[in-house]
N, C-alpha and C positions, 0 to 999 in steps of 0.2 A: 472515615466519611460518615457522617450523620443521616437518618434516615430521611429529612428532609431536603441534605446537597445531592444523596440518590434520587430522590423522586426528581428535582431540579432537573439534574443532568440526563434522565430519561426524558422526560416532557420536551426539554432545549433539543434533546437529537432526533423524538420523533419529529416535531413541528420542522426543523431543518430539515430533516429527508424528506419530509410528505411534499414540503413547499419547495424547495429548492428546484425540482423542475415540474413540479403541478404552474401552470404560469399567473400565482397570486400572489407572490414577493413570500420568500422564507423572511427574513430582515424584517420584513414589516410585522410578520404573525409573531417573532420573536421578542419584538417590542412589545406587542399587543399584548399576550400571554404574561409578560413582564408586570405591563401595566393592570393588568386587569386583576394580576396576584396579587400586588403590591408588593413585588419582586424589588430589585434594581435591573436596571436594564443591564444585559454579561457586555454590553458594548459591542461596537465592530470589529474588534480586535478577537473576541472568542467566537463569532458569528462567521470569521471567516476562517479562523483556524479547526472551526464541527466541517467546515464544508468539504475539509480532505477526507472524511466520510463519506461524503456524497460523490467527491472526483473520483473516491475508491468503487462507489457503485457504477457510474458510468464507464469504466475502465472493467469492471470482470462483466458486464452485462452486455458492453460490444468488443471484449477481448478479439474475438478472434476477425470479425470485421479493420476493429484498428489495424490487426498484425496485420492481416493481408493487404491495407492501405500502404500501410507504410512499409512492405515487404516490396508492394510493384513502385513505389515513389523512387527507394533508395536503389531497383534495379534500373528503371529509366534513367536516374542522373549518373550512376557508379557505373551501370554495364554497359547499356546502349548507349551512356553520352548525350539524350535528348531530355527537354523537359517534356514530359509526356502528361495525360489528365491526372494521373493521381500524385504526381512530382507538382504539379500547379494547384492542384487543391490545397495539398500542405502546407507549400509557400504562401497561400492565398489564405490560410488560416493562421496560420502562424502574425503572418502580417495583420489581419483583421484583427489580433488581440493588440496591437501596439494602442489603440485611440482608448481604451480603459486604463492600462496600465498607465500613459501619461496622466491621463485626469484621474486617479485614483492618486497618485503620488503631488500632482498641485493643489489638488481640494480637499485631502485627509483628513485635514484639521474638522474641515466645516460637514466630511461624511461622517466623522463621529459624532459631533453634537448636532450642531444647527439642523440640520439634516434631517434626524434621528426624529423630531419634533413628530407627533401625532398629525398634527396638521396637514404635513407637507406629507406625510405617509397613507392621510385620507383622499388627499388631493391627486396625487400619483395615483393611486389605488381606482380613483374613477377616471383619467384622465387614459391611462394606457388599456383599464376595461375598452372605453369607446375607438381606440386604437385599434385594438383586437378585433370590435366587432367590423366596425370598417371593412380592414382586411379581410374577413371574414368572407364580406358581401364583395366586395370588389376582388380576390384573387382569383386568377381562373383554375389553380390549381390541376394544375396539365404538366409540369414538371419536375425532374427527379432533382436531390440537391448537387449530384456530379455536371450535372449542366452548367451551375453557375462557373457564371467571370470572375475574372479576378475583381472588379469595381463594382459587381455584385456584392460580393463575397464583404469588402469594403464597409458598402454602406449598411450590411446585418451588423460588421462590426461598429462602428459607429452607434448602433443602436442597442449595444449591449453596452458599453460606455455609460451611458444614460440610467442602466440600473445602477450605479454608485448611489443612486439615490432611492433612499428605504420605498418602499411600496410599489416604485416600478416595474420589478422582477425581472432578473435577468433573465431566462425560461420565455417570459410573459411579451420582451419587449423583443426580442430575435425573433420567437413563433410568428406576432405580428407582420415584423420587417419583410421574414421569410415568405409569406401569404403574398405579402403586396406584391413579390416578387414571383408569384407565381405558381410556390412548391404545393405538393400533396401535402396534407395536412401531416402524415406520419414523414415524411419524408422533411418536411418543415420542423417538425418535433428531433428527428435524427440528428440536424445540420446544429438547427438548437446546439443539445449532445457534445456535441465535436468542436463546436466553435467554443463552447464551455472549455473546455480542460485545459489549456493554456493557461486561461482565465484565472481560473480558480484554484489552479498548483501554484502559482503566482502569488496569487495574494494569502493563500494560505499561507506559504515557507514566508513570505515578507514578514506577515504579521505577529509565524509564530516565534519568528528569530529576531524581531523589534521588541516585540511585548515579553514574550515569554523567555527568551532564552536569557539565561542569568537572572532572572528575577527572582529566584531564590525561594520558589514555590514549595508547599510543604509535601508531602506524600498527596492528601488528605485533597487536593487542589487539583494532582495532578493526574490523580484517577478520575476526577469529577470529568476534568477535560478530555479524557480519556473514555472514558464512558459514554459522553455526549458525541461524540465520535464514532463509536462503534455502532452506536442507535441510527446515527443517522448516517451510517453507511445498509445497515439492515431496511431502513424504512424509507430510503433512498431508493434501494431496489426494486423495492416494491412498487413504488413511487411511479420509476422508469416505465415497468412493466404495465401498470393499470395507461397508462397514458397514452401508450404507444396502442396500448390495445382500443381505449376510446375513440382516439381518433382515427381507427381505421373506420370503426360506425357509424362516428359525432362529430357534428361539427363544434367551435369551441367558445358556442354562444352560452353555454351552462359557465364557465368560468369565465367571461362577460357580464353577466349578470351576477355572480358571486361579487365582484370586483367592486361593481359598482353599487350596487346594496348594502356593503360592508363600510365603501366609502363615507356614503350616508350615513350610514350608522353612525360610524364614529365622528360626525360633525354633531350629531343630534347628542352622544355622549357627551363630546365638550361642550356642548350648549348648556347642556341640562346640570355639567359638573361633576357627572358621575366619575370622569376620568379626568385626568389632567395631561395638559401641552407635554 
């Protein structure tokens, strides 16, 4: 590995932890960073296989919350025979990952390129910022996320779907959903979290056993990928951590305004030439 595919492969897994659930689209600062080096873009295919980095941070950071989910889920259906609330959460998450997997697998083609375009990643970027704010103002946030229904639970999934497209952020468009529906902002941020991992194990193992398995990668390729990985399961952590702690202070009109400033930005770079579609 060259001193240059190291520096790569760090830059690619911080930007993917910090973003992945900061809610300003990792996908899109990955593009950006790209663009702005004069990189190539590593595509959707390495962007989703750094993000079992990230599933890795969310998974040791609420280990022991998961376990005990899924500890009272599988005694409610296995012991007592009832579907009980944490047996209907899982079912209710489980199910709310089915509306991205379908549209990730019909519109693949057009999430690698067409997609990928600057444009549509500046236009997302101010379009889900004003989402956010919205939410923001209109949630009453008086709810925990064990509350929600199942057709709740639904329409967050539905709206994480929607991040298949660069700049919308998965993180970015849930938290909104979640608001509108009512959650604490941390509690909004958690549900986020949890409604992810399905998610994101998913299109990882797809993409790494489509693209990468047999492709006949050199050592030199497979450490890059490996490295970007570990970084962005580290700065994923941290990621989590800083997040959950803001929003128990802040509300999430500072990453509103990021969104939308950056949005700007990069029409004003295309305008001006500095960067390209």
């Amino acid at each position: 590995m060259s001193v240059e595919e190291l520096g790569r492969a760090v830059l690619f897994g911080v930007v993917q932890g910090i973003t992945e659930y900061l809610p300003i689209s990792s996908t899109a600062h990955i593009r950006l960073v790209s663009a702005f080096l004069g990189w190539k873009d590593p595509g959707a295919a390495f962007t989703a296989v750094i993000q079992l980095g990230t599933l890795a941070a969310v998974l040791v950071y609420f280990w022991s919350d998961l376990r005990q989910l899924c500890r009272r889920a599988a005694t409610q259906v296995l012991v007592e025979k009832r579907s009980g609330p944490d047996a209907r959460m899982v079912g209710a998450v489980l199910a709310g990952t089915i509306p991205i997997g379908v549209f990730g697998l019909v519109f693949k083609d057009a999430i690698e390129t067409t997609l990928r375009g600057v444009p549509v990643i500046a236009m997302a970027l101010i379009i889900v910022g004003g989402l956010l704010g919205l939410a923001e103002i209109l949630g009453k946030r008086n709810r925990v996320f064990m509350q929600l229904g199942f057709w709740e639970i639904q329409f967050v999934g539905l709206a994480q779907a929607s991040a298949l497209i660069p700049g919308v952020s998965r993180s970015g468009i849930t938290l909104a959903a979640a608001l509108f529906l009512g959650l604490k902002r941390n509690h909004a941020a958690r549900f986020s979290f949890l409604l992810g991992i399905p998610a994101i194990t998913a299109a990882g193992l797809y993409e790494f056993y489509a693209d990468f398995h047999g492709a006949g990668l050199g050592g030199g390729e497979w450490a890059t990928l490996g490295l970007a990985t570990l970084v962005s399961f580290l700065s994923g952590y941290l990621a989590i951590s800083f997040l959950l702690y803001f929003l128990r202070r802040h509300s999430t009109f500072t990453f509103v305004a990021y969104r939308v400033v950056l949005g700007f930005l990069l029409f004003g770079l295309l305008h001006s030439g500095m960067i390209s579609k």
